[in-house]
N, C-alpha and C positions, 0 to 999 in steps of 0.2 A: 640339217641338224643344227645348223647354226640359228636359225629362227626358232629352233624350239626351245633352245637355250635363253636365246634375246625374251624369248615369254617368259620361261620360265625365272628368269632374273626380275622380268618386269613385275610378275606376279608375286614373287617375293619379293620385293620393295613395296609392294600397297598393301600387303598382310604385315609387313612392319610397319609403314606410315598408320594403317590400322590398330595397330598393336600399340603403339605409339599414345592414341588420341584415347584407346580406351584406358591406357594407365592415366593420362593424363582426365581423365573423365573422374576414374576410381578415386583417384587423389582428391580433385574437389569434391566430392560426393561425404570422402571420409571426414572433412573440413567442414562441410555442410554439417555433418553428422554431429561431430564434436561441438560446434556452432548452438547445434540445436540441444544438446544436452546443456551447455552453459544454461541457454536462454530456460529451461526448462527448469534445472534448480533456484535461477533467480525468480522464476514464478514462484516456487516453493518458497524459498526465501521471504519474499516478497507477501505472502498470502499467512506465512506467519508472524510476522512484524505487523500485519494487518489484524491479527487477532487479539496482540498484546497492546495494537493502539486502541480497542474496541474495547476491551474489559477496562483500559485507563480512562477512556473516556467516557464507561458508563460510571466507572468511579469518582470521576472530578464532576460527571453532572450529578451525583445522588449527593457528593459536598454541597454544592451550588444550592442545593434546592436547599438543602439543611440550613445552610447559611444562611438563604432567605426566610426560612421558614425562622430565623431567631431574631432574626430582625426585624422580621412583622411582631416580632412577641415583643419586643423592647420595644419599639416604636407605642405599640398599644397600651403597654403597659407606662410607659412615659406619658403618652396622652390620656389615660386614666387618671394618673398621680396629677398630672396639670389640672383637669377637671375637677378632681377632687380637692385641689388647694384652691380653686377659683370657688367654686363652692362653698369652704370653710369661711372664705374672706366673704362673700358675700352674705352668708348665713352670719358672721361677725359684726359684718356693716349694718344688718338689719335690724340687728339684737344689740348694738353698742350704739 
């Protein structure tokens, strides 16, 4: 009797050491879990902060081009007005 007891002890001790290792399993799992939902909303996070630098930055390049597009106006129109004063003086020079 006494040996079925000594098992029967033993056998409950490695169904707790068991018991044991699966809470402790459950707990990081539940850690992992949480872990992962963080990581998950900062993808979210993350993917719309990507959307609002995406419409900024087709807006600062549609400035950009507008900018350049005024500048090439002014630049030409500057070098029109030069040609056109170079012009008057030489037409001046020819005739004076």
């Amino acid at each position: 009797m006494q040996d079925g007891k000594s098992r029967l002890q033993q056998t409950q001790e490695e169904v707790e050491q068991v018991k044991d290792i699966m809470l402790v399993n459950m707990k990081k799992a539940d850690e992992r879990s949480g872990k992962l939902n963080d990581l998950e909303q900062q993808a979210e996070d993350l993917l719309e902060k990507g959307k609002v630098f995406e419409k900024k930055a087709g807006k600062v390049k549609q400035q950009k081009k507008w900018s350049n597009k005024k500048m090439k106006i002014i630049f030409i129109s500057v070098g029109v007005v030069a040609g056109l004063v170079i012009l008057g003086l030489i037409i001046f020079a020819i005739a004076g």
